[in-house]
C-alpha positions in Angstrom: -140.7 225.1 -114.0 -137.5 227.8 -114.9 -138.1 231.3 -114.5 -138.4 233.1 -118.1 -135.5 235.4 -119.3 -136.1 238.9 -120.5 -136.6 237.8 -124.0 -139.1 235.3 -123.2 -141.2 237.9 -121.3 -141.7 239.9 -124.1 -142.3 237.7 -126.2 -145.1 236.0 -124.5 -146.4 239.5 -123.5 -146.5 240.4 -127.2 -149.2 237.5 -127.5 -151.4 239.3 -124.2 -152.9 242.3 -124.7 -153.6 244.3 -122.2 -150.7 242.2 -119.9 -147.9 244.5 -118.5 -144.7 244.0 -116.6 -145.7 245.4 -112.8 -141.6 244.6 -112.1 -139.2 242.0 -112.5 -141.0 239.5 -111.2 -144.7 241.0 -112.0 -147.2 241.1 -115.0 -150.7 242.3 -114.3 -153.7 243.4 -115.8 -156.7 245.1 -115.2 -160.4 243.6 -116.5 -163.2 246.1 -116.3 -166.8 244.9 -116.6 -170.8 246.5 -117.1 -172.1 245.1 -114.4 -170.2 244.2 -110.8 -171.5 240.6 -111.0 -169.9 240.3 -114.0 -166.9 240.7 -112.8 -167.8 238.4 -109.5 -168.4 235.7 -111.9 -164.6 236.1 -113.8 -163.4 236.1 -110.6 -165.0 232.6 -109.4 -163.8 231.5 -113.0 -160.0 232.4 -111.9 -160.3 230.8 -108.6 -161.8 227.6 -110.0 -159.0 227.3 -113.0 -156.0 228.8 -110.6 -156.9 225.9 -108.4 -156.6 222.9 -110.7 -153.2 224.5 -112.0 -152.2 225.0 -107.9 -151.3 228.4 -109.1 -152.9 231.5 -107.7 -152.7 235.0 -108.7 -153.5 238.4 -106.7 -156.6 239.7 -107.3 -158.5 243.0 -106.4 -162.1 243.6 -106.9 -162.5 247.3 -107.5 -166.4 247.6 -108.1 -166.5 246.6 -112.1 -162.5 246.6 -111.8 -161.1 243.3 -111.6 -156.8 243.5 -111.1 -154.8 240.1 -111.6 -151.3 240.1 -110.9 -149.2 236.9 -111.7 -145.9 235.8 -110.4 -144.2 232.6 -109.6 -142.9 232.7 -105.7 -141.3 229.0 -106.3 -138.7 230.5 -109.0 -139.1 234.3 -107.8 -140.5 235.2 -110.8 -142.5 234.6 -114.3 -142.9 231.4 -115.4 -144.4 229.6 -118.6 -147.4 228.7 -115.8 -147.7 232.4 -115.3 -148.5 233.5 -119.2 -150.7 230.2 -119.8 -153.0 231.2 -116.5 -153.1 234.4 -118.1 -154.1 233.4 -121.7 -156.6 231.2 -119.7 -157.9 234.5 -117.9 -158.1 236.1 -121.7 -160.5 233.1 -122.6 -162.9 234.0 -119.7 -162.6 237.4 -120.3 -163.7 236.9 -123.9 -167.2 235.3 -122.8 -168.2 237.9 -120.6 -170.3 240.9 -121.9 -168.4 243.7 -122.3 -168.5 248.1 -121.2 
């Protein structure tokens, strides 16, 4: 898979709310949930879809925080895999109760 140009990056963050470049290579986003098992449970949800894609982000657990960070190492930066893990992560994110 190609690394994304500057054009396609914005683009495809225009369709992720909450997304944000961290860098060049970076776009992260922060989840925060009512209840810390909430969160425990998107978490498990990431790991379980990041593994059949073979593509796995960063992730902090800050208490009800939950920080994703995406890049691509193969191609040293953001690919098209990168912004569909995270529109998957958006899906989860949607079926979780919210603050």
């Amino acid at each position: 898979m190609k690394r994304l140009n500057e054009e396609e990056i914005s683009q495809h963050l225009t369709t992720l709310p909450g997304w944000k470049r961290k860098d060049s290579k970076w776009i992260e986003r922060r989840y925060r949930f009512k209840e810390y098992m909430d969160g425990i449970s998107f978490v498990n949800k990431i790991a379980s879809s990041a593994e059949k894609e073979n593509h796995h982000p960063f992730i902090s657990i800050q208490y009800k925080l939950v920080i994703v960070s995406l890049t691509s190492w193969n191609e040293n930066g953001l690919t098209e895999l990168d912004f569909k893990l995270a529109s998957q992560l958006e899906d989860f994110f949607d079926a979780v109760p919210k603050v």
